[in-house]
C-alpha positions as CSV (number, residue, x, y, z in Angstrom):
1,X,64.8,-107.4,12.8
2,X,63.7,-111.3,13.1
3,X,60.2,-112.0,13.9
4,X,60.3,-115.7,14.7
5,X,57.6,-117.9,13.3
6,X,54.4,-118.7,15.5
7,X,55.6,-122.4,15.1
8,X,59.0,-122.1,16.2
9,X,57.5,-119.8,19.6
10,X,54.6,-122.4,20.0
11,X,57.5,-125.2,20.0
12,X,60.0,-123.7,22.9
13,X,57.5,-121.2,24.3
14,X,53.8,-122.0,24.4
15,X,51.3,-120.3,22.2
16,X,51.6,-116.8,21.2
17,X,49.2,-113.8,21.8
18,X,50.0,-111.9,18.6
19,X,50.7,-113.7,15.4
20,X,53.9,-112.9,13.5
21,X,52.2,-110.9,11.3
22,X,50.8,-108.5,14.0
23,X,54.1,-108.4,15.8
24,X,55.7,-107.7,12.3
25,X,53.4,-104.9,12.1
26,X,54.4,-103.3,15.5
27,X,58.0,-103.5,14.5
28,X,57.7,-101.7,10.9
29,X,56.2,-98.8,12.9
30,X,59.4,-98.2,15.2
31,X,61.4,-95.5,13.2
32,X,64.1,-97.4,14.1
33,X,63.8,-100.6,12.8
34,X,65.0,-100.5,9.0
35,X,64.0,-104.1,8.2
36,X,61.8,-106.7,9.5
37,X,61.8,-110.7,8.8
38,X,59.2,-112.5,9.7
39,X,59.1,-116.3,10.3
40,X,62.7,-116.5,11.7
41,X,64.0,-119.3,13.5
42,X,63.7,-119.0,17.6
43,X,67.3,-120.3,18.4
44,X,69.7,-118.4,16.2
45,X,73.0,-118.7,15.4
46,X,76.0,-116.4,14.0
47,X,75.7,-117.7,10.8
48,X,71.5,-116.4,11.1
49,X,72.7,-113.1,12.0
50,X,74.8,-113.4,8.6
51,X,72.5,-114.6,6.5
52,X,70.0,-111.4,7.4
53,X,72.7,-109.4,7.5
54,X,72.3,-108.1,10.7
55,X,75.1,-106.6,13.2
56,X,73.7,-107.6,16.5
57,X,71.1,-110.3,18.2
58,X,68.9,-107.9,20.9
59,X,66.9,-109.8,23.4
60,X,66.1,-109.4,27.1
61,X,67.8,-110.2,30.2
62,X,66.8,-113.5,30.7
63,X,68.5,-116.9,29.1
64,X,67.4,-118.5,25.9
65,X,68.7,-122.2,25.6
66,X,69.2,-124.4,22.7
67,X,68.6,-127.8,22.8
68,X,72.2,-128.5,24.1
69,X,71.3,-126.3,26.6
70,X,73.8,-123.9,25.9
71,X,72.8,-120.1,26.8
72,X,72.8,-118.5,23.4
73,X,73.3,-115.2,24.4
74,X,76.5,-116.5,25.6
75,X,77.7,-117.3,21.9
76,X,76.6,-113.9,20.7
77,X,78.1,-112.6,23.6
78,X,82.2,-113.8,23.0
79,X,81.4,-112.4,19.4
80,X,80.9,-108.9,20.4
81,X,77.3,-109.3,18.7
82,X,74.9,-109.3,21.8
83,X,72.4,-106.1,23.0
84,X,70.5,-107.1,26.2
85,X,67.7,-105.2,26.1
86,X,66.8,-104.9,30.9
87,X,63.0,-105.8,31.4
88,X,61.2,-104.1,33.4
89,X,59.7,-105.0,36.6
């Protein structure tokens, strides 16, 4: 699992409420979580997924752009490497 850095989140998200360390922390408790990176990159790519070895990028129903402003998901989508993840209301 990526945690990405408090830089990359302040950048295309606005500040954060939990550092990556703390939200590192809550993911090492979930018994289903086998490894967790911090300090990841926000917009990720295949060759990211790769590199960590990782099957699948998980995220939410809504849209992350990169600065193309291509829909991400999309990418992981085609590839068979996508898991949304519905938010609640």
């Amino acid at each position: 699992m990526g945690v990405n850095s408090d830089e990359d989140i302040l950048v295309n998200k606005g500040p954060t409420i939990l550092n990556c360390k703390e939200r590192s922390d809550i993911l090492r408790s979930c018994k289903w979580i086998d490894e967790v990176h911090e300090g990841t990159e926000y917009i990720v790519s295949i060759e990211t997924l790769d590199r960590y070895n990782c099957q699948y990028y998980a995220h939410g129903d809504d849209p992350v752009y990169n600065s193309d402003g291509v829909n991400i998901l999309d990418i992981f989508r085609e590839q068979g490497r996508f898991k949304m993840f519905k938010r609640t209301e």
